[in-house]
Z-matrix of the N, CA and C atoms (Angstrom, degrees):
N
C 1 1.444
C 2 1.533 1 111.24
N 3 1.233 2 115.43 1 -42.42
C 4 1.277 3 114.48 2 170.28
C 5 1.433 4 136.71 3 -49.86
N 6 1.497 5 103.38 4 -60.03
C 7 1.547 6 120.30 5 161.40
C 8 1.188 7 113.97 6 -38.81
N 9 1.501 8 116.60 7 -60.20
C 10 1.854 9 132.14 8 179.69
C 11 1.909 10 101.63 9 -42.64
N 12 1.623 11 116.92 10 -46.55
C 13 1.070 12 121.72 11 171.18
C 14 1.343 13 127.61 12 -38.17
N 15 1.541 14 93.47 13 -73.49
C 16 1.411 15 115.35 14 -169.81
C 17 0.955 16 114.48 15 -63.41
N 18 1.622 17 126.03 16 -33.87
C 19 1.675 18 140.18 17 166.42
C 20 1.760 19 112.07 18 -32.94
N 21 1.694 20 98.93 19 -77.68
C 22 1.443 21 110.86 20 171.09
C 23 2.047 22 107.23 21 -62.35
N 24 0.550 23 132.75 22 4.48
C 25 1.546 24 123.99 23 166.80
C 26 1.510 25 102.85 24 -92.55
N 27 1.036 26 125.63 25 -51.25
C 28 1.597 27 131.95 26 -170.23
C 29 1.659 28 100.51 27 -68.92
N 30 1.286 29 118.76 28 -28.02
C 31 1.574 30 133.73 29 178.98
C 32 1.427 31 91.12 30 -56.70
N 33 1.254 32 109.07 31 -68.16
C 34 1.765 33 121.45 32 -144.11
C 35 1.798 34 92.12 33 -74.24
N 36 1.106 35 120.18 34 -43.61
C 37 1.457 36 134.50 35 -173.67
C 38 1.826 37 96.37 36 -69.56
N 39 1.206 38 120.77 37 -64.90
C 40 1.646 39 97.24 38 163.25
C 41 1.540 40 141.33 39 -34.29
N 42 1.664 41 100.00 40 -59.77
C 43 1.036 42 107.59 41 170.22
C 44 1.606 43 129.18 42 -58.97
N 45 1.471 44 108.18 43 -24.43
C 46 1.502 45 96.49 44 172.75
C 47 1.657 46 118.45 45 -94.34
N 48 1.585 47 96.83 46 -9.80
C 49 1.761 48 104.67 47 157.16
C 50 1.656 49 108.15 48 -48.56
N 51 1.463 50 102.93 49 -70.73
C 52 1.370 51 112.79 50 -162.89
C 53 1.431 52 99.21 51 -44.10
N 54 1.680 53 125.32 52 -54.61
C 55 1.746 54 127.81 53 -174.16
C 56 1.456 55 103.77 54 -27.99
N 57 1.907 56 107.67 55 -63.27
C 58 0.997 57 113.65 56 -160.40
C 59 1.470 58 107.65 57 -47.78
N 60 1.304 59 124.48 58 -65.54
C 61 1.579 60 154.13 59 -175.06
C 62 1.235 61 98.90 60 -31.29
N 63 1.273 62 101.80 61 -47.70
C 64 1.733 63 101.68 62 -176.29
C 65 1.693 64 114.40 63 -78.35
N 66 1.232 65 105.83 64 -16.14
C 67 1.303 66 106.84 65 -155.96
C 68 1.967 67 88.74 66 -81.09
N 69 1.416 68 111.09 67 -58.70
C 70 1.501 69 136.74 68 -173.17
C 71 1.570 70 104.25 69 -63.66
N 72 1.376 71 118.43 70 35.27
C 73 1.188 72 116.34 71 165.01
C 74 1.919 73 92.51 72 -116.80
N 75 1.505 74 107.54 73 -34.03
C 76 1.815 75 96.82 74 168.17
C 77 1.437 76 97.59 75 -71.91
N 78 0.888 77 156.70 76 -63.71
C 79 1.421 78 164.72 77 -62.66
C 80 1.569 79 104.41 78 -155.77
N 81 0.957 80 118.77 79 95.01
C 82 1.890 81 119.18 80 -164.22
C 83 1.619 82 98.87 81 -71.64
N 84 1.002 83 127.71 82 -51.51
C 85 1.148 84 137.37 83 -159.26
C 86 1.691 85 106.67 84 -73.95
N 87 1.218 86 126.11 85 -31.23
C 88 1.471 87 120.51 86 164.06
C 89 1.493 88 111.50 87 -112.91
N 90 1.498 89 92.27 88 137.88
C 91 1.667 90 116.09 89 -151.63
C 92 1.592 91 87.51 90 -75.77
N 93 1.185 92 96.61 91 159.92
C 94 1.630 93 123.06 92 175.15
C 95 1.574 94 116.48 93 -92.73
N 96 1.492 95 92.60 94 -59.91
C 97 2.079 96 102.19 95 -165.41
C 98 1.919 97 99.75 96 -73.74
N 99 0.850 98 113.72 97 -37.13
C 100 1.697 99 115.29 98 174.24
C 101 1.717 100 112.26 99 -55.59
N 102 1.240 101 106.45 100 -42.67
C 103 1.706 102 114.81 101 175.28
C 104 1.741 103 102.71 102 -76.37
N 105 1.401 104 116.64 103 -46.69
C 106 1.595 105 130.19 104 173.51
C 107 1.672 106 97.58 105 -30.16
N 108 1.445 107 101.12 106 -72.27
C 109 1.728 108 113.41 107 -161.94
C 110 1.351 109 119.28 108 -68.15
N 111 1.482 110 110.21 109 -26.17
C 112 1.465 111 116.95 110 174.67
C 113 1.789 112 110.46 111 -75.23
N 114 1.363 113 107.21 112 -27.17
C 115 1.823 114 103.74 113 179.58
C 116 1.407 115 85.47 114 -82.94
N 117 1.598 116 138.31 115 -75.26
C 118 1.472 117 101.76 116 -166.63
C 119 1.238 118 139.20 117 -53.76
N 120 1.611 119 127.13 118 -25.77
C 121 1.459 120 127.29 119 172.27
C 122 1.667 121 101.30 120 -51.88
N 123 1.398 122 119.83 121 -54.62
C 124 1.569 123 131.02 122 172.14
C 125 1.477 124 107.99 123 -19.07
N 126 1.500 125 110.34 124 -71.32
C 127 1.308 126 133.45 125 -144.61
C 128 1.713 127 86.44 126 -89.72
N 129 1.260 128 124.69 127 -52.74
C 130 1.288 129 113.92 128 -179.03
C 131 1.782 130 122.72 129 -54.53
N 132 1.615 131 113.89 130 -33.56
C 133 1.503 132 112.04 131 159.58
C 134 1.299 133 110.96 132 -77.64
N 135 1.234 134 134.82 133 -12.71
C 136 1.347 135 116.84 134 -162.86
C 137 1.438 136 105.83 135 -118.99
N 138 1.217 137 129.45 136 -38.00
C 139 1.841 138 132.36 137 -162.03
C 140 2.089 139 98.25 138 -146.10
N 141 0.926 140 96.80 139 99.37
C 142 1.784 141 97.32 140 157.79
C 143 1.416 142 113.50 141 -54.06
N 144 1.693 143 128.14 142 -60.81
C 145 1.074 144 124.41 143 179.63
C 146 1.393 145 109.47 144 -60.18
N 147 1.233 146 146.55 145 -19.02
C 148 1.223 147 143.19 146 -174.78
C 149 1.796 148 101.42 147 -87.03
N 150 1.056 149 110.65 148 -58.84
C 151 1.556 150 130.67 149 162.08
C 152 1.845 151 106.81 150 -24.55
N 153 1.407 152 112.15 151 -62.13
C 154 1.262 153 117.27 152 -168.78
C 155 1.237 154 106.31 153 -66.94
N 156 2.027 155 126.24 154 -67.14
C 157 1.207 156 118.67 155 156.20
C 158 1.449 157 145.29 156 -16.75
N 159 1.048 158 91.57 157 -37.20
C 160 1.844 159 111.10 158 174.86
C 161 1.749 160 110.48 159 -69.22
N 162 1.358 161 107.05 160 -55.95
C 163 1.586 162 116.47 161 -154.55
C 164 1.893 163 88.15 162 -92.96
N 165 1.707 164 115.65 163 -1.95
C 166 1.762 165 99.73 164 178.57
C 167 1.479 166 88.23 165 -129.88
N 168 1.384 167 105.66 166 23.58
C 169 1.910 168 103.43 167 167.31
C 170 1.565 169 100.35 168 -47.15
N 171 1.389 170 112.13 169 166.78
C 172 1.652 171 123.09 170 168.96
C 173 1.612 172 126.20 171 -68.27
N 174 1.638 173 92.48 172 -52.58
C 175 1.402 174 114.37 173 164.22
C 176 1.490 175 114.65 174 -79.51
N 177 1.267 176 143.70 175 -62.41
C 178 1.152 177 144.68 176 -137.58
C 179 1.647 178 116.04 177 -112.70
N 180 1.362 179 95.49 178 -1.86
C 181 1.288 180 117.74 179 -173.47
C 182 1.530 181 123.87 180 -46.32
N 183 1.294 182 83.22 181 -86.10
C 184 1.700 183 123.44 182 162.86
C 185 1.507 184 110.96 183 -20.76
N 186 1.658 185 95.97 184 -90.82
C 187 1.540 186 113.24 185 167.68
C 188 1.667 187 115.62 186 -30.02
N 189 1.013 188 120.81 187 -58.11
C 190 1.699 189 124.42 188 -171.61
C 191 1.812 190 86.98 189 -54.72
N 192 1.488 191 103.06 190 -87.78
C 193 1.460 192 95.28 191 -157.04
C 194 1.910 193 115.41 192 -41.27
N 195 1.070 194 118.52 193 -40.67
C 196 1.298 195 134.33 194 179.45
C 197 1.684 196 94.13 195 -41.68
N 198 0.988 197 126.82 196 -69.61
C 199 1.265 198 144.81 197 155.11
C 200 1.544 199 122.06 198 3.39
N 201 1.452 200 71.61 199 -81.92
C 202 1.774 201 102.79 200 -168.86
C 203 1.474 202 99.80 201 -70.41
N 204 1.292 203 136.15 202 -41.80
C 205 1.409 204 115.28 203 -164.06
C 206 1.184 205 129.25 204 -136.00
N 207 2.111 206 92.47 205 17.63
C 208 1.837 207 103.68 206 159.80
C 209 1.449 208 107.33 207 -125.39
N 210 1.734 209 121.64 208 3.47
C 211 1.249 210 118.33 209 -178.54
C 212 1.965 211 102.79 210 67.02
N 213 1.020 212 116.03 211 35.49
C 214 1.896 213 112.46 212 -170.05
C 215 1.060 214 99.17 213 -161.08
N 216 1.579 215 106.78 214 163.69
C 217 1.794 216 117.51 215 -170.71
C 218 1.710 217 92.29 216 -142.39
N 219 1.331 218 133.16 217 169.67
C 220 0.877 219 149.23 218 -131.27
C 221 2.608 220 88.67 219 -121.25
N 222 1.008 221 101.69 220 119.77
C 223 1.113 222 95.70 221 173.88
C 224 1.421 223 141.69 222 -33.86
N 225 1.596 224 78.74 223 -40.17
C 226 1.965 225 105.16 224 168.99
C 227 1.082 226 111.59 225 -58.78
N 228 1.820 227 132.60 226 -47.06
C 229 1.268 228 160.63 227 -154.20
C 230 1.333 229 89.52 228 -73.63
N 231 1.142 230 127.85 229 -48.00
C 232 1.871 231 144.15 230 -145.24
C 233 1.712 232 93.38 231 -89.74
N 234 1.378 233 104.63 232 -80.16
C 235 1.627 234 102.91 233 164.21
C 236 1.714 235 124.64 234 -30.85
N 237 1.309 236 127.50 235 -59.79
C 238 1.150 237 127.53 236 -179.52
C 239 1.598 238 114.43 237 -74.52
N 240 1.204 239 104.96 238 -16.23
C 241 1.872 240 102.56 239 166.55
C 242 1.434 241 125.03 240 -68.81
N 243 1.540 242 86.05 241 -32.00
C 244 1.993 243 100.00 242 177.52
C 245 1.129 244 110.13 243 -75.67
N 246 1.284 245 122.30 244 -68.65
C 247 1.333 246 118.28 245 156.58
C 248 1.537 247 128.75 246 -3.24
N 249 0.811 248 102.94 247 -87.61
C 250 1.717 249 127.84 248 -179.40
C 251 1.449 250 99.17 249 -40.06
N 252 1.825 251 109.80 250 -61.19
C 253 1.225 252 113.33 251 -156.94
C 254 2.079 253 106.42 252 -66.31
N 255 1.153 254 93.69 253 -47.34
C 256 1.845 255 98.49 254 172.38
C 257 1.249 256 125.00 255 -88.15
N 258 1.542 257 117.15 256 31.39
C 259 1.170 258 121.60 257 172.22
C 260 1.654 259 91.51 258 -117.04
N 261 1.231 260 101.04 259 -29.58
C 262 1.949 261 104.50 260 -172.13
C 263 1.888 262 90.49 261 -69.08
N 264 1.061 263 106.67 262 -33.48
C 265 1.679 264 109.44 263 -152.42
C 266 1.284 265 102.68 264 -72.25
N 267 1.718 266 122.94 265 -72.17
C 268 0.991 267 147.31 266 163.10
C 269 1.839 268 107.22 267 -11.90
N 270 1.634 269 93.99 268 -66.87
C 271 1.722 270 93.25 269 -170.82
C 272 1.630 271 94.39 270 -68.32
N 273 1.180 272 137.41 271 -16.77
C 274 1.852 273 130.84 272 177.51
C 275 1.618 274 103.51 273 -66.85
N 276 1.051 275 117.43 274 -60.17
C 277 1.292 276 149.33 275 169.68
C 278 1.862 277 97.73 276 -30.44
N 279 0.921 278 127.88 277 -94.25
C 280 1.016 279 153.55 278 149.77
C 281 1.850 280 108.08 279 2.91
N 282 1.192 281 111.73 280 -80.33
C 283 1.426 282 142.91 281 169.10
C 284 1.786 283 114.15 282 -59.51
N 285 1.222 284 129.45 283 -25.59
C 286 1.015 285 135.98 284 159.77
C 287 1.595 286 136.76 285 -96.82
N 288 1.495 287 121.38 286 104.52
C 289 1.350 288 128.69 287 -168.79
C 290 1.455 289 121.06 288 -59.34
N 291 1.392 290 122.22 289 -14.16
C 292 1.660 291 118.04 290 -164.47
C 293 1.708 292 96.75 291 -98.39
N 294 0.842 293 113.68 292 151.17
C 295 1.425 294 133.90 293 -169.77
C 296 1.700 295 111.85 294 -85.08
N 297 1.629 296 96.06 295 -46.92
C 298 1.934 297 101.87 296 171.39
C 299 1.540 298 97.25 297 -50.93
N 300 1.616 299 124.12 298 -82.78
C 301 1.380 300 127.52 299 165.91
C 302 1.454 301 116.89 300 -2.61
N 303 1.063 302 111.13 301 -67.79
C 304 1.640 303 103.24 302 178.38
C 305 1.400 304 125.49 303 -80.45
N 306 0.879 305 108.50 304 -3.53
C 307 1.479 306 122.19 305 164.20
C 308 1.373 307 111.36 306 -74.12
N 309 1.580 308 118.36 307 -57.38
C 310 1.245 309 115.52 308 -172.74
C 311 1.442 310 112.67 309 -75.71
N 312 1.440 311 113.99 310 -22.16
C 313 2.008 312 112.70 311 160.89
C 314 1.295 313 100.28 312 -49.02
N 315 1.611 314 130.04 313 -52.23
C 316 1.417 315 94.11 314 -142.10
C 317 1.654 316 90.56 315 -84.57
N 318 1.601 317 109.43 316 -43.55
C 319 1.979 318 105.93 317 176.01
C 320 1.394 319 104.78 318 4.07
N 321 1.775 320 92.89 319 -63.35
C 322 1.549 321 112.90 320 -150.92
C 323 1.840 322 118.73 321 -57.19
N 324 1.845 323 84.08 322 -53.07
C 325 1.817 324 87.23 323 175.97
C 326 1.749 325 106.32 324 -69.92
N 327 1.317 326 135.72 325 -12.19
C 328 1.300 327 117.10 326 -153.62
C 329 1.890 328 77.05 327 -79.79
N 330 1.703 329 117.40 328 -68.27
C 331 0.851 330 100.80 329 170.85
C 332 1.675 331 147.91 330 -21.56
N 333 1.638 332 116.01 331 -56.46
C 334 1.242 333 112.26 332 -178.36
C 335 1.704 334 114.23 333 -68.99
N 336 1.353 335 109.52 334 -22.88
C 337 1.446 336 118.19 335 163.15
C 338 1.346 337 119.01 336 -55.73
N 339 1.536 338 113.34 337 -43.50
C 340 1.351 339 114.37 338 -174.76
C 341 1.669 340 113.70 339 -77.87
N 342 0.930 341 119.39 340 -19.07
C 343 1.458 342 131.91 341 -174.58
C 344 1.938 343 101.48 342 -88.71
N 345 1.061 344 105.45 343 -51.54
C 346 1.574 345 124.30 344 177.16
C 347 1.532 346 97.00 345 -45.91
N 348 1.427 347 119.31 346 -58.67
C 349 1.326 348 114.00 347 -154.08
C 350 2.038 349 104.78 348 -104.77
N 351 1.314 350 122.28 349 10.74
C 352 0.676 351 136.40 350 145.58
C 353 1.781 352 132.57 351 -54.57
N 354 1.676 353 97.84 352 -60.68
C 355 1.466 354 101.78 353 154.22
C 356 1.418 355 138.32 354 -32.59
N 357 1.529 356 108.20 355 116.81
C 358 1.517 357 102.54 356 -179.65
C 359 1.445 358 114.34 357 -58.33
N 360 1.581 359 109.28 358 150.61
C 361 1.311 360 110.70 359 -161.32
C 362 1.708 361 99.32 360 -96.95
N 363 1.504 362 130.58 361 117.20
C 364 0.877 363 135.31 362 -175.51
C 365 1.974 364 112.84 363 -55.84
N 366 1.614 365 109.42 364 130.80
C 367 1.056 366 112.27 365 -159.40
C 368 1.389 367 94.31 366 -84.62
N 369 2.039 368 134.31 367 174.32
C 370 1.421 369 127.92 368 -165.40
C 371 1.891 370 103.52 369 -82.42
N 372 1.136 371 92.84 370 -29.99
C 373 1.515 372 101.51 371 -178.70
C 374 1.555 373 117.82 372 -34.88
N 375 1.886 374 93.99 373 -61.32
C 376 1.511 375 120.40 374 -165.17
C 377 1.842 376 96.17 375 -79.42
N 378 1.524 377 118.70 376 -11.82
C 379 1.383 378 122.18 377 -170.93
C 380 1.905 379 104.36 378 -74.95
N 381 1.324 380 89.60 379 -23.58
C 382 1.929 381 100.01 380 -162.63
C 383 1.426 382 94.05 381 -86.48
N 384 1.407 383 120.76 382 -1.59
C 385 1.989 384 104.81 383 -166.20
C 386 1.621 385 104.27 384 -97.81
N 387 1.375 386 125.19 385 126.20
C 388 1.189 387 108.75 386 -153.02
C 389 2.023 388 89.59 387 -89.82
N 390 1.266 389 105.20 388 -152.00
C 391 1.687 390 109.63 389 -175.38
C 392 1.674 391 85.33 390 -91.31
N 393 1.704 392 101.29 391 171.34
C 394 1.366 393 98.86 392 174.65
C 395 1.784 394 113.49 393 -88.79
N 396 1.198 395 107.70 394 160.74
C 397 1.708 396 111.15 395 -174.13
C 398 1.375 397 95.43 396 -55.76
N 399 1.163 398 106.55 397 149.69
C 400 1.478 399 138.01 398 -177.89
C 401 1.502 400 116.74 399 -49.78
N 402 1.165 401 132.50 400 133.65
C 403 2.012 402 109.81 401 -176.95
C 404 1.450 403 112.65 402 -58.14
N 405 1.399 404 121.29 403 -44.98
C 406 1.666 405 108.20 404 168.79
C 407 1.544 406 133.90 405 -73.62
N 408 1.574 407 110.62 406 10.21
C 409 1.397 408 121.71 407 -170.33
C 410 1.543 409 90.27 408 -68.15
N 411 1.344 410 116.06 409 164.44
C 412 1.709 411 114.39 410 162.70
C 413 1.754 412 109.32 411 -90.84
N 414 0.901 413 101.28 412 171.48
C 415 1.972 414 111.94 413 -165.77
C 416 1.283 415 105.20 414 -56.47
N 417 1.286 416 125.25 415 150.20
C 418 1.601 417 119.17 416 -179.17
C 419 1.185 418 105.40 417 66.16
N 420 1.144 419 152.29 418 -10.52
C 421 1.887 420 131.95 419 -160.16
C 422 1.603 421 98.57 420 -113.85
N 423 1.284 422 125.21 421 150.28
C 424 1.427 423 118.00 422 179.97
C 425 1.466 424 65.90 423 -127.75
N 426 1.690 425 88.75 424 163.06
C 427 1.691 426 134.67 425 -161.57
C 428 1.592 427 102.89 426 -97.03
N 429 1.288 428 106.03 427 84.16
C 430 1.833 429 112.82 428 159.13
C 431 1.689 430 121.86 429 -26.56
């Protein structure tokens, strides 16, 4: 009974990771890859098939495993995070009158910049290796 518990808790607790994750890709100010890693650790104790889906998602796929098992992101990945992230900021920045507020935007981007560009930059080699097939895929077939 317990396990059965803890199973569906780590479910529900992924899945509202992933919301978040998804959500903080509009949203500069709430992180994406921190919500990313918390739904797969979730999904990895709790659901394999959920686990697999996740790490051969379309969007989110890539990035996670890339992530997860070279510590690096793809240069492109690095460029378009900054982007994104100080274009979200800037227009907050911008749009918001209190001075603490904008202070703590930029805190925020100097930080997520510094962490962003910290990441080793994934080399093209390691860019071409896709994730491994799924545990219920059949032998030979990688997961569309």
């Amino acid at each position: 009974m317990k396990s059965s518990l803890k199973k569906y808790l780590l479910i529900v607790l992924g899945s509202l990771s992933l919301a978040l994750g998804a959500v903080g890709i509009a949203i500069p100010v709430l992180p994406t890859t921190p919500f990313l890693l918390i739904a797969l650790f979730c999904y990895l104790r709790s659901s394999q098939r959920l686990y697999d889906w996740l790490i051969h998602h379309r969007l989110f796929g890539t990035y996670l495993y890339n992530y997860v098992t070279f510590r690096a992101v793809p240069l492109q990945t690095k460029i378009f995070a900054l982007v994104l992230l100080w274009a979200g900021l800037i227009t907050s920045i911008i749009l918001v009158d209190l001075l603490s507020v904008r202070l703590i935007l930029l805190v925020v981007g100097v930080v997520v910049s510094a962490h962003i560009l910290l990441l080793k930059t994934l080399s093209k080699e390691r860019l071409k290796s896709p994730p491994p097939p799924a545990a219920d895929a059949p032998p030979n077939e990688t997961v569309k």
